[in-house]
N, C-alpha and C positions, 0 to 999 in steps of 0.2 A: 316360149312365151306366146301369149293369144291375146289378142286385144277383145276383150269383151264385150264395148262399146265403142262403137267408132262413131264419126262425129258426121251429121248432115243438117240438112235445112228444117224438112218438114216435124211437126208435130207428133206427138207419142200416137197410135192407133191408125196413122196414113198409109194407104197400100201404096204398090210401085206408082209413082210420080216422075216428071222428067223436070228437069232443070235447065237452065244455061247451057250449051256446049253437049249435049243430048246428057248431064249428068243422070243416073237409075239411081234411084234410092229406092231400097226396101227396110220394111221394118218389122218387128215384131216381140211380143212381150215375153220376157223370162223372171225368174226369179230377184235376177240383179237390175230390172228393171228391162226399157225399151231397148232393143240392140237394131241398130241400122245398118243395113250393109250397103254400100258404095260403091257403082261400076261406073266406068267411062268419066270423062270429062276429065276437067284441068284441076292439079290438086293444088292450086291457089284458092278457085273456085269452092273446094274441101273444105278448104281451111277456116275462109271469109264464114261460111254457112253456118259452120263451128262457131262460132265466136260471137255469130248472130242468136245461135240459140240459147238462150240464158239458165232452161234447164238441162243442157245438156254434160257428160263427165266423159271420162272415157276410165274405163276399169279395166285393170292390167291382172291379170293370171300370171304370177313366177309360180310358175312348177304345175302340178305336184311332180316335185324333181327333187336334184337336191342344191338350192341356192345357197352354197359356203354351210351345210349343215350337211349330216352323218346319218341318213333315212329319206324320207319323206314326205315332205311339207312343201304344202301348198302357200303362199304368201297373195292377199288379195291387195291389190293397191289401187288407189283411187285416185287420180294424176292429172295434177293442170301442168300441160307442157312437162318440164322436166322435172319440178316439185311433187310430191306426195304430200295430198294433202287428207289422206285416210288408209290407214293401212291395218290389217287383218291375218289375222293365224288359219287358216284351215289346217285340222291336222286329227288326225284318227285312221287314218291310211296304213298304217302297218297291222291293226286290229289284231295285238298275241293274245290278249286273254288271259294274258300269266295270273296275274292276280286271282282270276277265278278257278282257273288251273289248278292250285294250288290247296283247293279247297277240296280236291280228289285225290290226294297221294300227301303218301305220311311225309311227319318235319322233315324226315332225311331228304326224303326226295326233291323236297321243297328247294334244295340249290340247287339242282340242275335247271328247274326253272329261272329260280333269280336271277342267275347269274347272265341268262340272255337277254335280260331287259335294257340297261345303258350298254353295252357291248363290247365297249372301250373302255370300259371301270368294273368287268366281271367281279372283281375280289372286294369291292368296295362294297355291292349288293350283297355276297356271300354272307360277308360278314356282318352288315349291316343285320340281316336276317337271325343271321346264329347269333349273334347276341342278343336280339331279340327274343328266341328261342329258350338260351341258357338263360335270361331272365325272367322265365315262366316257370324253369325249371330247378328254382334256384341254384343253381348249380357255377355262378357268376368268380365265386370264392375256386369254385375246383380244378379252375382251368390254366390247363400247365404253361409254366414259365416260358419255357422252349414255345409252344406250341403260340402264344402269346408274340411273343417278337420274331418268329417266322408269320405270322399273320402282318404284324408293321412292316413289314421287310417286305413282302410281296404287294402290302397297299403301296408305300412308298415307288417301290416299281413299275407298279400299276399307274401313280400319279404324272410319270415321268411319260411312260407312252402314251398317255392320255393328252397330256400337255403336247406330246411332239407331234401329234394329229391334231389337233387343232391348232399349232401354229403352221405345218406342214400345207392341211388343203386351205389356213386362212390365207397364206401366203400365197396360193396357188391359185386363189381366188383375184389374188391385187394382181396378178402375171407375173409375181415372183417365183417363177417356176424354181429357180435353184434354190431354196429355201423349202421348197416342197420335196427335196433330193434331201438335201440334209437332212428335213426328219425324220421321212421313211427308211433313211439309211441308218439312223441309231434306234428307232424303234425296233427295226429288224433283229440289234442283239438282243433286246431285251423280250422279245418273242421267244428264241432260242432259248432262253433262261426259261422263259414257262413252260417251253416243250421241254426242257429236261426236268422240271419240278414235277409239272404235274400232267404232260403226257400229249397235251394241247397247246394252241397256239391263242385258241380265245374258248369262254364259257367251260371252263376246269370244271364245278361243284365239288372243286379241292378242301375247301371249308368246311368244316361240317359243324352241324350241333355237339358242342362236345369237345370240339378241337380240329383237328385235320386229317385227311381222307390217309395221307401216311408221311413219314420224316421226307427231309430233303434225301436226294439220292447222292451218291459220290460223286464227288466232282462239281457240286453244286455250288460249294461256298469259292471254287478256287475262280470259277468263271463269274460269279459276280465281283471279287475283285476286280479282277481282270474288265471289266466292262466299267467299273466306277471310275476305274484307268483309263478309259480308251475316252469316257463321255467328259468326262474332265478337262481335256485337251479338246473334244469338239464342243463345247457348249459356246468357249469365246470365238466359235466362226459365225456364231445366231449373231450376235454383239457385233463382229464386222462388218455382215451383210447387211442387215436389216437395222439395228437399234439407232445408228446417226446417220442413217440414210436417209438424203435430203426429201427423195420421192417417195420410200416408205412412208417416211413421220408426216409428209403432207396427204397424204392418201389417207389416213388415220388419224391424224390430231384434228381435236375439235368433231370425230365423226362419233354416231350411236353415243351421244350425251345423256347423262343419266345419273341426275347428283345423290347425296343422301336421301334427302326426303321422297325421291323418287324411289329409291329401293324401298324406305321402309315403307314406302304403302304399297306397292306392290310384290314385296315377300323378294326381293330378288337377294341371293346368295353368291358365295365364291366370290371367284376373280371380279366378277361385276361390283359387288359390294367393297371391297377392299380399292377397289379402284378410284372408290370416294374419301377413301384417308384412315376409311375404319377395319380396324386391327380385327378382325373377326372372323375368329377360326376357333372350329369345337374343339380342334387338337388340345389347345388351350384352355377355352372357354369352358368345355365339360368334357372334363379327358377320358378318352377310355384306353383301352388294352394298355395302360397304364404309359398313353404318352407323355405325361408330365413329368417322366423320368428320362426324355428324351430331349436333347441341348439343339434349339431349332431357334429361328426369326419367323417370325408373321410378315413379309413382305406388303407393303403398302401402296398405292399412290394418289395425287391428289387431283389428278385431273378428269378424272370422271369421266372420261373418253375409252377410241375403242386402241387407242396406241399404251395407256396407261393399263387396260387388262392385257396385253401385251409383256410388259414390263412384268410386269405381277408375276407372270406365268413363266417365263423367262428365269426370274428369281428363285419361283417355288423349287425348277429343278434342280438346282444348287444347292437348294436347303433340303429337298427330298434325298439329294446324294450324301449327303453329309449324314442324315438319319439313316438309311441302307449301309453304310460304316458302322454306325455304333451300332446295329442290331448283328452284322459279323461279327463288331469283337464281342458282344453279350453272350453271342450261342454258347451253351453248354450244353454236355448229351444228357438226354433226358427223353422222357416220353412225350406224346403230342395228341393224344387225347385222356379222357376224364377215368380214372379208375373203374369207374360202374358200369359194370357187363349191361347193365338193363337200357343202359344208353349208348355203351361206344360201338359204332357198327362197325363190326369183323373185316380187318381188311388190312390183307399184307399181299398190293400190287407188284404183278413181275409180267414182262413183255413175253406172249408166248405166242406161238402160230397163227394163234386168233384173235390174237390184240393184246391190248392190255387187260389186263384181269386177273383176279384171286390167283394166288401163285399155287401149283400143284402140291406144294409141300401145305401150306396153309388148309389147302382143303383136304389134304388125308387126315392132318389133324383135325380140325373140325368132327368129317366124317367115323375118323376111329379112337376122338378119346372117350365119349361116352354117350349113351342115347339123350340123357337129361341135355349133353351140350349142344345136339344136334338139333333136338326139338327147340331147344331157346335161340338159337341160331337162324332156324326155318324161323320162328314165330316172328323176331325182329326184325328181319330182312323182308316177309312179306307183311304184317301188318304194322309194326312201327310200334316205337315207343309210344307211353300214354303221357301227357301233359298236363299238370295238374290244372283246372277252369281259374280265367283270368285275362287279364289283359294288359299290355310291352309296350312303352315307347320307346324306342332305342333311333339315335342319330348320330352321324360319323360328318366327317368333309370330307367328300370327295373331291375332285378336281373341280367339279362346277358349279358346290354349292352342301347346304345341307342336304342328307339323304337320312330321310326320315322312315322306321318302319314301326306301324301299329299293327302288333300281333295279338289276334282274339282267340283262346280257344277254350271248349267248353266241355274239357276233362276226356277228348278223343285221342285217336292216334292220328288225325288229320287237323291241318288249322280250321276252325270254325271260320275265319279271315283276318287276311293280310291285308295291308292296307299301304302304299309308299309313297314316302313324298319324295317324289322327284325334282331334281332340282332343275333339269331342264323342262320343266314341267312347267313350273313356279316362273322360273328364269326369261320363260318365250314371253308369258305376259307384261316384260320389258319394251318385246319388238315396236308397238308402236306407240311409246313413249320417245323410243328412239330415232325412229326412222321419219313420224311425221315431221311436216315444214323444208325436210332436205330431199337430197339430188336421190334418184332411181337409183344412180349409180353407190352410192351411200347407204342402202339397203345389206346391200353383199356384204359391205364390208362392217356392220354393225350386226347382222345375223350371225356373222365367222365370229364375232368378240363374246355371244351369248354362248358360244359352243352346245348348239344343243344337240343331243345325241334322239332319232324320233324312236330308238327302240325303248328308250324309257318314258319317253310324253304319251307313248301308247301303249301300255302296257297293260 
């Protein structure tokens, strides 16, 4: 932190002057206005001059670091004594570019971008995308059963580690450090679960246009049991530590206030929005990958505060667990991408010396069933499917809200443009709804309730 304005006697444009008690004062103009700086004397002396000057502020720099958030953002606050009485986002500091990125490599390739934009919701973007995709290309009807609830089955998963990093550093942020043990300690199975699906621990491009990059592997289904088991039995140690904890719920109730009408003029989604009483989730509201076949509660609460998106999120893993069950017992075998060679890109992964990649058996066939397969093969891998011209709105819930994707393209093998709504995007323009009129210290802890992720606000 850096005090941007400090407080003295003299007027905006006074060179070094002396004071009382030999107090120095310098001063000079920046962008944020006059900054003064302060040597020598008595800081009663400081303080009185302060208070004497009537246009004077003092602006406070959190960060660009990361205050209770997952990136980098800068938070600008404008502070009388210990109230905030103006506070501000800086934020464009990770500058990826995805978005335009995107616009130079075919659909396929397109997840490997997506997926590194919110970081901690890889699968949420994938698939946000590829259905966006497959709805360009009409192909929405083609897409297999299997392939379909191992997509809910990995977001549902996704929703869970997501939630356990944000109550994890939000915890870690109040100095509930053992609450920041417990989460990283169950996220860590469900890491393990990704590295055996799909080879990584974050940003897979498992998803694809079409369906999925390949089946679960063996062994797959028996260790998420096994993990449904193990989080089941830890979920009521969140509930012991933290939920009737007298110094939690005071550190938290009543902080980052933020009612109905305040979401809806500000677009705010998620946890944030249901925190106001309203049941609002696309799971239900506009179902895709045919959730509405799935037996779930919309978790609620009505206190519009940052302990009741607490609660919410708390809830959702319960009910995410419960949905990761019935997508096990649904599995039946089956295929997991689209019958049409002109779209499913070739690909039967096996771990070999040099990583992971095309298994040797897969590419002699390839290579020796015939030249027509080889050339179709080369052409799709390096130039990409063509998309018929048109343009996608496709939106899912992620853990922090809607995640919106407008896809435009104009009959290429590359998107003409993407476009995303992110929801910690949407979400930040909360912060200082939130945070003005209250404690500095109140900031932390209403930023950790918006969960913003900055790999997706900057994307």
């Amino acid at each position: 932190m850096s005090t941007q304005s400090a407080s003295a006697h003299p007027s905006p444009g006074h060179h070094p002057s002396s004071g009382p008690s030999g107090t120095q004062s310098l001063s000079r103009e920046t962008t944020e206005g006059t900054v003064y700086t302060v040597t020598g004397g008595d800081w009663d002396e400081v303080v009185q001059a302060a208070a004497r000057a009537d246009d004077e502020r003092i602006v406070l720099n959190m960060g660009p670091q990361h205050p209770s958030t997952h990136g980098v953002l800068r938070l600008i606050l404008e502070i009388d004594g210990e109230t905030v009485t103006e506070a501000r986002c800086g934020i464009g500091y990770l500058h990826t570019g995805i978005e335009k990125n995107l616009e130079y490599r075919t659909w396929t390739q397109g997840t490997t971008f997506v997926t590194r934009m919110d970081y901690l919701t890889s699968f949420f973007n994938e698939t946000a995308y590829c259905l966006a995709v497959e709805k360009l290309l009409g192909i929405e009807d083609e897409i297999t059963e299997r392939a379909k609830i191992i997509r809910v089955l990995l977001m549902e998963l996704n929703r869970l580690s997501s939630h356990l990093v944000c109550i994890a550093t939000g915890g870690m942020e109040l100095g509930a450090t053992t609450i920041m043990i417990y989460g990283f300690r169950d996220r860590e199975m469900i890491l393990d679960i990704y590295e055996l699906i799909t080879g990584l621990r974050m940003n897979h491009a498992y998803i694809r246009p079409g369906g999925l990059a390949q089946d679960l592997p063996p062994g797959a289904v028996d260790q998420i049991r096994e993990f449904v088991k193990k989080m089941k039995k830890n979920l009521p140690e969140y509930d012991k530590l933290a939920t009737g904890n007298p110094i939690f719920k005071a550190r938290m109730q009543d902080v980052g206030y933020l009612d109905l009408a305040g979401c809806m003029a500000l677009g705010a989604t998620g946890p944030i929005l249901r925190s106001t009483g309203l049941p609002h989730d696309l799971r239900k509201a506009q179902p895709y990958c045919d959730y509405e076949t799935y037996d779930f509660e919309v978790p609620t609460a009505d206190t519009c505060d940052s302990y009741g998106r607490f609660l919410i999120r708390l809830e959702e893993m319960r009910q995410s667990l419960g949905i990761v069950e019935q997508c096990l017992d649904r599995l039946q075998p089956g295929p997991v991408m689209v019958a049409d060679k002109k779209i499913a890109w070739p690909a039967q992964l096996a771990l070999g010396p040099d990583g992971l990649g095309n298994s040797l058996d897969h590419i002699k066939k390839i290579m020796g069933t015939s030249m027509e397969a080889l050339i179709h093969h080369f052409k799709l891998v390096t130039e990409g499917f063509r998309v018929p011209p048109g343009q996608a709105y496709v939106a899912v819930e992620s853990p922090k809200g809607e995640l919106g994707v407008h896809a435009v393209s104009d009959g290429g093998t590359r998107p003409f443009r993407v476009h995303f709504r992110d929801p910690s995007f949407t979400n930040l323009q909360a912060m200082a709804a939130m945070c003005e009129g209250g404690q500095v210290a109140d900031v932390i802890v209403a930023v950790a309730s918006i969960d913003p992720v900055m790999g997706g606000v900057d994307r």
